[in-house]
N, C-alpha and C positions, 0 to 999 in steps of 0.2 A: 417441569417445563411445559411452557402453555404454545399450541401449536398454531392457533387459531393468533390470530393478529387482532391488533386492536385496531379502532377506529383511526387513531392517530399515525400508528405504522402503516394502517393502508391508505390514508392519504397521502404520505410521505411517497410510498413505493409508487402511488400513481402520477404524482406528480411529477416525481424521477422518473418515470417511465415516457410521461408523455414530454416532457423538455428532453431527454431522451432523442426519440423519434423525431420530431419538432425541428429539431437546431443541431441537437450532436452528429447523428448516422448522415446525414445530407452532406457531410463535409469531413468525414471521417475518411475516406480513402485520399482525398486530397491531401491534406494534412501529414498523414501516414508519410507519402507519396516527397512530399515539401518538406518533410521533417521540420514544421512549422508548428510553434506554441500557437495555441488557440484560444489567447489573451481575452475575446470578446465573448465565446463564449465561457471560460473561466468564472470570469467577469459577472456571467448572466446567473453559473452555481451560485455565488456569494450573494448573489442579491436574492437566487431561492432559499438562500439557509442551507444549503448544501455542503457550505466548507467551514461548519463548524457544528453540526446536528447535534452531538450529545452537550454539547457548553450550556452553560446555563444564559439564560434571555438578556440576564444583569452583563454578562461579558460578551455581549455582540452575537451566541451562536442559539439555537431553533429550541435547547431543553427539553430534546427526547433524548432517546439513549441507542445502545450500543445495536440491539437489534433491528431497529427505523435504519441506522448508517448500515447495516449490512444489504439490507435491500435498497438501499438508494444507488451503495455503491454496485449494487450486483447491474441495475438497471442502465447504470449512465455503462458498463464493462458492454455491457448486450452490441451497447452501438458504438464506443471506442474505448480501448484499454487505457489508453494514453489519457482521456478523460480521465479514468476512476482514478489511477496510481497518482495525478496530480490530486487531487480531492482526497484519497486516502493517507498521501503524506500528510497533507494538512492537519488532516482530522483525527489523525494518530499517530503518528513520530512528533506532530511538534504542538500543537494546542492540547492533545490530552497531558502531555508530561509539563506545561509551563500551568494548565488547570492545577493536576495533581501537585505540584512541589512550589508552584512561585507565592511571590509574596503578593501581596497586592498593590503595591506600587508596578510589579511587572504583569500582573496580569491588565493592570491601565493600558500597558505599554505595551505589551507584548502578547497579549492573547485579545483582548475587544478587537483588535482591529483586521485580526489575521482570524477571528472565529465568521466575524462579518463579512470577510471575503473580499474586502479592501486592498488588505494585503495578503501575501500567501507565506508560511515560512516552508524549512527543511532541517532536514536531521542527519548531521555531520559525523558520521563514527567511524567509518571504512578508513583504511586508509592502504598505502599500495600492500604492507604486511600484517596488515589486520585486518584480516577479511572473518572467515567461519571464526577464527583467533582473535573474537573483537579484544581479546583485555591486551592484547601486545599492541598497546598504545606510546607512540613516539610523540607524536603532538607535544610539546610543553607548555605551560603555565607556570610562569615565572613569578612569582611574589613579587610587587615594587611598586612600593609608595601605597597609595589609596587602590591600588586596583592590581593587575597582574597582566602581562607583556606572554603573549599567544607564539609560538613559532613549529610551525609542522606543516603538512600537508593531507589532506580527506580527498575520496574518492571517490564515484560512483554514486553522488550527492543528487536524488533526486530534488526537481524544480529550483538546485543549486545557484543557477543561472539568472533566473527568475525571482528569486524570496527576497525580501526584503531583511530576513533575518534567518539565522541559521541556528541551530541548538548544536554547539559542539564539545564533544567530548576530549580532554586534554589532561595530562600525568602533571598533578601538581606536587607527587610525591613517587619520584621514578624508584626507590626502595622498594615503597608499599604495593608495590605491583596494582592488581586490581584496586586495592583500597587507597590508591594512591591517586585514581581518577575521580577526577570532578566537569560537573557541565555548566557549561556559559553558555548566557544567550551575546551573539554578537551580531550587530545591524551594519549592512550591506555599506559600505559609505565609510564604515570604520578605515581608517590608515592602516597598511599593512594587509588588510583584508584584500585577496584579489581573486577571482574567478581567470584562471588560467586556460582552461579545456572545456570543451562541449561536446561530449563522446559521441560519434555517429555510429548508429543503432543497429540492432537487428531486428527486433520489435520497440514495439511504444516508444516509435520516433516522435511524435509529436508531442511528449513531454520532454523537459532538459535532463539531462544526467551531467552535471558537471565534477570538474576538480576545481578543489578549494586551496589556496595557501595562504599561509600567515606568516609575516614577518615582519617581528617585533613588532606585531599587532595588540594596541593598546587593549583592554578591558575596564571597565570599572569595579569593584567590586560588588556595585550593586547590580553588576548583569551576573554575579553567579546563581545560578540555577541549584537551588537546596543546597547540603552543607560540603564544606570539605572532604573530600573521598568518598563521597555517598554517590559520583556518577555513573560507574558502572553496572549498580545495585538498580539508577533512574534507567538507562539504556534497557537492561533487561526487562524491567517490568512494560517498557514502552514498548519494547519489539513483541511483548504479549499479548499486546494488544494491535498494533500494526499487523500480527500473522493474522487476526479476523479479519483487516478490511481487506489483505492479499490473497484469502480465502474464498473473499466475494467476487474480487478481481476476476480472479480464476473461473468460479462458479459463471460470471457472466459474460465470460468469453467462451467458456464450453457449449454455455446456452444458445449462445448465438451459430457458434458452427454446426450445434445437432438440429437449430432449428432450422439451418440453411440447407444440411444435410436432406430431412426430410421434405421440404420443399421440391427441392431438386430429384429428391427419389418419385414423388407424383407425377415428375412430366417428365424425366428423362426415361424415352424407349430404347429397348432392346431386346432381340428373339421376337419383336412385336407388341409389346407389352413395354409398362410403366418400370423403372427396374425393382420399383418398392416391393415386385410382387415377386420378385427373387427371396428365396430364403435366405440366402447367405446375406445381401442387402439392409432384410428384416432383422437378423440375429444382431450385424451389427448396430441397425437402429436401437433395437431393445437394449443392448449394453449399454449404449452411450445413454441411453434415457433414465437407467436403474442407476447408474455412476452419478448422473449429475444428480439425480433425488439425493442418494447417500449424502453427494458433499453438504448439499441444501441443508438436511439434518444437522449434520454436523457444525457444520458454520451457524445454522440458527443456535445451536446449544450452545455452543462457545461463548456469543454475545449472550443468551439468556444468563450464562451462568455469571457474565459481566455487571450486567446489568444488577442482577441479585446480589452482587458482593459475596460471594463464591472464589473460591482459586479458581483459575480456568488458565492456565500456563500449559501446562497436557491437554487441554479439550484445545485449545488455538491451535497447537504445535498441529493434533491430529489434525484440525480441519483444514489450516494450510497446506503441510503433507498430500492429503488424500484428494483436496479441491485441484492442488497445482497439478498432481499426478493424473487427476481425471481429465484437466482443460488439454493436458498432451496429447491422452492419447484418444478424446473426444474430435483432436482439431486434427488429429491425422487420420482418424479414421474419416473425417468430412473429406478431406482430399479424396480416400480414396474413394469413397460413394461419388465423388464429383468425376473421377478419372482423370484425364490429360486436363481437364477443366479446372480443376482444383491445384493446376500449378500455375495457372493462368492469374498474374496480378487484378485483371476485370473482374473476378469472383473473389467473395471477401472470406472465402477460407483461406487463401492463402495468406490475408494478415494476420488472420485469427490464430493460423497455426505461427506465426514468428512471433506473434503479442504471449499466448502462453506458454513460452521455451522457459521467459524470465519470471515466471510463477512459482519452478523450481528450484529458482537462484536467487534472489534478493530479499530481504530480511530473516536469512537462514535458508539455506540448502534443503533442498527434501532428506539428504542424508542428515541434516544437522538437528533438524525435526525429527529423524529416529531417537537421537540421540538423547533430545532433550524430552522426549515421553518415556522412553529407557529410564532416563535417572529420576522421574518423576513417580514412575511407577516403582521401582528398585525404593525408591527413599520412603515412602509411602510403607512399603513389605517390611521397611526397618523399622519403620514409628512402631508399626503392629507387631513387631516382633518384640 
């Protein structure tokens, strides 16, 4: 693993960094505040190459890779959560898995225009009894005629509201349990397709979390997404890679509350003195400083190991885990270096602590993330066994 960045990931990271500052943080409390999509600067990502970074140039996205999107997305996290998670769906629930598995009539269709940043998609697999249990998939896919007739309902569908197209996962063999799911790509506008709900938030309001239903909603078959029963097998490997960009998420919302932390420890007095110069103030600085390094590591090795064509299903798992678990308890300990201030909505810890709550809940549980480094390591001790 190479630690040193190259030329092209550090102009990436700076250039995230300064649209960032720029256009994102200015308007990042409002938004939060309005639980309002931020469509124009969206808008302004796709035209940096921001919402499709590892795509290759030929299909609309920038043809770097997985470790440029970790620091892009850690960058745009710094100044609004609600920024990276729309940018990170994009750029991993739904344009890596239509890269990886589509044809190339769908990636015309379905990946140039959502790598470009034209349009955005989303990644449909929750649903109200499949949550941590994604394979207890009820959704159907009915066979008929040239294509296949959709009827269920998804959940907790980020940019739902907003995508033009959705990757949804549907039982087209309710026997085959798992091998019995398959994924479709299905465009917004389809019949039967309909956006019912728009969840109101506790953090990263100002992206959508919608519910999706279908009823007797047509498909083609040329919108299935790789082969019959192969989509639970696509799901996982996606969420392998959506735990890096939720890792970065995490990482730069932690960063922000330790930088705001510290900030605030140089000019807020008491006893007469700065409080930085309290020990107990400093101890907590130094944790939160040594945690976010860890996650940083971690999350860089994950994408390294992506990048390389490497497994990295266990390195994601760990650096979402340890990233989401550090942005926790990074953004509560900024309240409390902030004091009564830090409950105060005018200071941005307090968004920073409700943006990383859902760092430990969506695309895998922190607990679920035990789980899947458990069996990862366990299955590993059996190969060598």
């Amino acid at each position: 693993m190479h630690l040193d960045l190259t030329q092209e990931q550090a102009m990436i990271q700076q250039m995230a960094r300064d649209f960032a500052e720029k256009e994102v943080r200015p308007i990042a409390q409002s938004i939060d505040r309005e639980a309002r999509f931020p469509r124009e600067t969206v808008a302004r990502m796709g035209e940096l190459g921001l919402m499709g970074i590892a795509v290759p140039e030929g299909y609309g996205g920038s043809g770097s890779d997985a470790v440029a999107y970790t620091l892009a997305v850690e960058e745009i996290a710094r100044a609004c959560a609600s920024h990276a998670v729309i940018m990170s769906v994009n750029n991993s629930l739904y344009c890596d898995p239509v890269l990886a598995h589509g044809t190339e009539e769908q990636k015309a269709r379905f990946l140039t225009p959502y790598a470009s940043g034209k349009k955005i998609g989303c990644f449909a697999l929750t649903e109200p009894e499949a949550g941590s249990d994604a394979s207890n998939q009820t959704t159907l896919a009915r066979a008929e005629g040239d294509g296949y007739v959709l009827d269920g309902r998804k959940v907790f569908v980020t940019n739902g509201r907003e995508a033009s197209a959705a990757l949804v996962f549907a039982q087209t063999d309710r026997a085959a349990g798992r091998r019995g799911i398959t994924a479709f790509l299905v465009e917004k506008g389809t019949a039967g397709f309909t956006v019912v709900k728009t969840e109101d938030k506790l953090g990263i309001r100002a992206s959508d979390t919608a519910e999706l239903l279908f009823e007797r909603c047509r498909v083609p078959a040329a919108n299935r997404l790789g082969a019959v029963g192969q989509g639970f097998k696509i799901a996982l490997a996606t969420l392998d890679g959506g735990r890096i960009g939720i890792a970065a998420q995490a990482l730069g919302i932690a960063t922000a509350a330790y930088e705001a932390a510290v900030a605030y420890a140089r000019e807020r007095k008491s006893f007469g003195v700065p409080i930085g110069q309290h020990q107990m103030v400093q101890w907590m600085l130094a944790d939160m400083a040594t945690t976010i390094e860890a996650a940083r590591l971690l999350t860089r090795r994950a994408a390294w190991r992506k990048d390389s064509g490497a497994p990295y299903g266990a390195e994601a798992a760990m650096a979402k885990l340890f990233a989401a678990e550090t942005a926790m308890r990074v953004t509560t300990d900024a309240i409390q270096v902030h004091g009564g201030y830090g409950f105060i909505k005018e200071y941005q810890v307090e968004r920073h602590f409700r943006d990383a709550k859902i760092t430990q809940i969506y695309e895998g549980t922190s607990q679920i993330q035990k789980l899947v480094i458990a069996r990862r390591l366990l299955g590993a001790v059996a190969q060598v066994a």
